[in-house]
LONU-846488 format. One line per 4 residues: number of its first residue (from 1); their letters; for each residue y, x, z of C-alpha. Coordinates in pm, 1 decimal, always signed. Example, Ala and Ser with C-alpha at 12.3 -4.5 7.8 and 13.67 -1.06 7.14 Angstrom:
2
1 = AS = -450.0:+1230.0:+780.0  -106.0:+1367.0:+714.0 .
END
This chain:
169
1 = XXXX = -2023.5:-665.3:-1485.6  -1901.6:-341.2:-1704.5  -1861.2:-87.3:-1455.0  -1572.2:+148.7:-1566.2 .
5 = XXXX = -1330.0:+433.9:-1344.1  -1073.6:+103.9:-1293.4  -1412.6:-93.9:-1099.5  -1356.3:+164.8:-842.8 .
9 = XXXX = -969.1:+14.2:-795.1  -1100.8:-349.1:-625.3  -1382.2:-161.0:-452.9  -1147.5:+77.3:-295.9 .
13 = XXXX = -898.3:-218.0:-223.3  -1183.1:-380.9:-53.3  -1280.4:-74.3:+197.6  -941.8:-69.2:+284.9 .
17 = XXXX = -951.6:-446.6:+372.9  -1245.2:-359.9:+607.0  -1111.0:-43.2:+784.4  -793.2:-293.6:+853.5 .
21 = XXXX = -1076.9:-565.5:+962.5  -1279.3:-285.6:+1165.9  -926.8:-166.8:+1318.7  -798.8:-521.7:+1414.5 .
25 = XXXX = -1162.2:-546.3:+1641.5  -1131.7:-231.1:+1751.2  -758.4:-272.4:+1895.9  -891.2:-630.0:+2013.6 .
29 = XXXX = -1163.7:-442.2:+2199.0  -959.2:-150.0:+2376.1  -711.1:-437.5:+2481.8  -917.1:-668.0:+2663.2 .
33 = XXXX = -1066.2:-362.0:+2807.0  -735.5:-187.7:+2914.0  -784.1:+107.2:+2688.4  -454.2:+225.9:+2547.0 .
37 = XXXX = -441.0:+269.3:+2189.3  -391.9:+596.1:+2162.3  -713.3:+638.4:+2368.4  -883.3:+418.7:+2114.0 .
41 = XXXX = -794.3:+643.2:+1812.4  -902.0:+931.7:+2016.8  -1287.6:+751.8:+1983.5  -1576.6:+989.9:+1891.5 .
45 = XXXX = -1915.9:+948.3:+1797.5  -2000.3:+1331.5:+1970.9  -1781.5:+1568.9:+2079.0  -1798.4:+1796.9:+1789.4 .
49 = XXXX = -1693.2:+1481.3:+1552.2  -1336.9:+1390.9:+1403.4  -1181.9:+1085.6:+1606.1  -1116.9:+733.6:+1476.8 .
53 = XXXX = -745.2:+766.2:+1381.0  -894.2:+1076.9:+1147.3  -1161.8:+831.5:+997.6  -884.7:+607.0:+862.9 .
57 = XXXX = -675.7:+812.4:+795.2  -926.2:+990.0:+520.0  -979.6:+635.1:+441.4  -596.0:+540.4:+340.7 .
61 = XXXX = -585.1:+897.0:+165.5  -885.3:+856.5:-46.1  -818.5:+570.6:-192.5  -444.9:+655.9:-357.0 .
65 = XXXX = -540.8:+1043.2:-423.0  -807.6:+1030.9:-625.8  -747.9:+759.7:-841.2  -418.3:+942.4:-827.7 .
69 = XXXX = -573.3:+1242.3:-963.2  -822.1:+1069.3:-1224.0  -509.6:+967.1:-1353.9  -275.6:+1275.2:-1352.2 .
73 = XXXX = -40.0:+1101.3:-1160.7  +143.3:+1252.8:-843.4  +55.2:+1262.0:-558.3  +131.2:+1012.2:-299.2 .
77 = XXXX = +204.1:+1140.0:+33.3  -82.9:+1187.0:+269.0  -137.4:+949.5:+564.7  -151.8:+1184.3:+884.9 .
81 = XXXX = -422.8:+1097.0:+1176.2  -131.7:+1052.6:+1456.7  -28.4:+671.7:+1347.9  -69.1:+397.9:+1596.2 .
85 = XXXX = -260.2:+66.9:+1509.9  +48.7:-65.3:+1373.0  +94.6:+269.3:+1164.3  -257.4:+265.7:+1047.6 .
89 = XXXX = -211.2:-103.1:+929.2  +82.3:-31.5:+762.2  -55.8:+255.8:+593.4  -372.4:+53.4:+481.8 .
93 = XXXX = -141.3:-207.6:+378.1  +77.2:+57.0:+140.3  -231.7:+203.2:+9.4  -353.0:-101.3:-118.1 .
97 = XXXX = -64.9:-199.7:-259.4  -56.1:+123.3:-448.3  -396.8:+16.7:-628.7  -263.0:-305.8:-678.7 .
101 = XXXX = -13.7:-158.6:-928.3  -321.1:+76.9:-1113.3  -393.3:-109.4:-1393.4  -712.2:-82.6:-1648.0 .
105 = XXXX = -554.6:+44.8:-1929.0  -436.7:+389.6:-1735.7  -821.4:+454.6:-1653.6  -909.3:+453.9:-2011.9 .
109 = XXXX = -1042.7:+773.7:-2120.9  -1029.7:+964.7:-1821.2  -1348.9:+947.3:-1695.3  -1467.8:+1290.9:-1877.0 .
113 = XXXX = -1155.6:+1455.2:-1852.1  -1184.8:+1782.0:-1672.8  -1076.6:+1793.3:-1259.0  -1038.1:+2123.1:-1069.3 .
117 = XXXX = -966.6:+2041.4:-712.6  -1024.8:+2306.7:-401.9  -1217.4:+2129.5:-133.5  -1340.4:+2243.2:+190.6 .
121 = XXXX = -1368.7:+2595.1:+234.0  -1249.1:+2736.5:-87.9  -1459.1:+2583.6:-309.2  -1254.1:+2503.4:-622.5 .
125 = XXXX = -1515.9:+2293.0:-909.6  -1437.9:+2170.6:-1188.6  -1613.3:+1849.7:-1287.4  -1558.4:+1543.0:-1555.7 .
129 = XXXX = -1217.1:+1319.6:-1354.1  -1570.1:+1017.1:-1308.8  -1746.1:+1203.4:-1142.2  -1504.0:+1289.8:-887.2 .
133 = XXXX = -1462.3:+914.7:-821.9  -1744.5:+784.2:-839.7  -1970.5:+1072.4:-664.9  -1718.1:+1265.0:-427.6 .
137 = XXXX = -1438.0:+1042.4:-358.5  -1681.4:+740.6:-309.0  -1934.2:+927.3:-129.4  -1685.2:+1070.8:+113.1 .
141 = XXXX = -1494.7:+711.3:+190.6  -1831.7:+516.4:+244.0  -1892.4:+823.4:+476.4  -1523.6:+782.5:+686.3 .
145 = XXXX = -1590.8:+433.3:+660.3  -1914.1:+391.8:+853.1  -1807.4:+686.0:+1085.0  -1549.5:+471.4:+1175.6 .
149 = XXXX = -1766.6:+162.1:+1227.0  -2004.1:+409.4:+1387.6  -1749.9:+514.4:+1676.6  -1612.6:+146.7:+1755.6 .
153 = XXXX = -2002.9:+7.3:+1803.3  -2022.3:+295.8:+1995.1  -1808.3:+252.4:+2240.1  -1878.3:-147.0:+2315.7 .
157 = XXXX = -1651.9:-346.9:+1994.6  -1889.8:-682.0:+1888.9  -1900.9:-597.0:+1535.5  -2226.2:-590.2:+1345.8 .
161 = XXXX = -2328.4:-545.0:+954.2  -2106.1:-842.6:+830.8  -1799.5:-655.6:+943.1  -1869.9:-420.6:+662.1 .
165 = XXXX = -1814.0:-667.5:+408.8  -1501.5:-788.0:+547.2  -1323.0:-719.8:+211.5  -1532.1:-907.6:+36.0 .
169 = X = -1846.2:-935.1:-202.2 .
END
């Protein structure tokens, strides 16, 4: 398979199918247990750690805004961490609709164009629109991803490696 910037499109698509997967357990989970939802998304790993609901939420975002900015398109509007289950699958559902509609001819050329994007304290790099992708957006959604998976194992949900892969091969 050619790996290109556009490759990144189906495996995005196919995280988000998983953090909807990994959700739908979790919300399974808190119900039989009599958990309200809103406790659920309040889920840690440690104390010191962001909750579930901000796991996904970086999930949904990552996957429109960056191959948003590869592409020097705007912006879509950020998905915020106080959604319910139904707003979380609604806002995986939108976001992967919005890939849906990326298509391989906008990703042509852009993987060396130049980026500048601020990110966490200040820090404002400039690196090749690929690299962004494939190194920090990538890196970073794997990283929300597994938290997430992380914090529902923790607290009891029957889900195991498999899950992981719930979007797919």
């Amino acid at each position: 398979m050619t790996v290109n910037l556009y490759t990144f499109v189906d495996l995005y698509s196919r995280q988000l199918a998983t953090a909807a997967h990994l959700l739908n357990k979790g919300a399974e989970h808190a119900r039989a247990a009599g958990v309200p939802e809103a406790q659920m998304l309040d889920w840690r790993l440690i104390d010191d750690m962001a909750p579930l609901g901000f796991q996904l939420m970086v999930v949904c975002n990552f996957t429109r805004l960056w191959p948003a900015r590869v592409l020097g398109l705007p912006l879509p509007a950020e998905v915020t961490a106080d959604l319910d289950v139904a707003g979380f699958q609604a806002a995986i559902a939108d976001a992967r609709a919005y890939l849906a509609a990326l298509t391989p001819e906008q990703f042509v050329g852009r993987d060396d164009v130049p980026l500048t994007v601020t990110v966490g304290n200040g820090m404002e790099p400039t690196l090749p629109s690929g690299q962004w992708l494939t190194v920090f957006a990538t890196t970073n959604l794997y990283f929300h991803l597994s938290t997430a998976y992380g914090i529902l194992r923790a607290h009891g949900v029957k889900i195991g490696k498999p899950d992981l892969f719930a979007g797919g091969l």
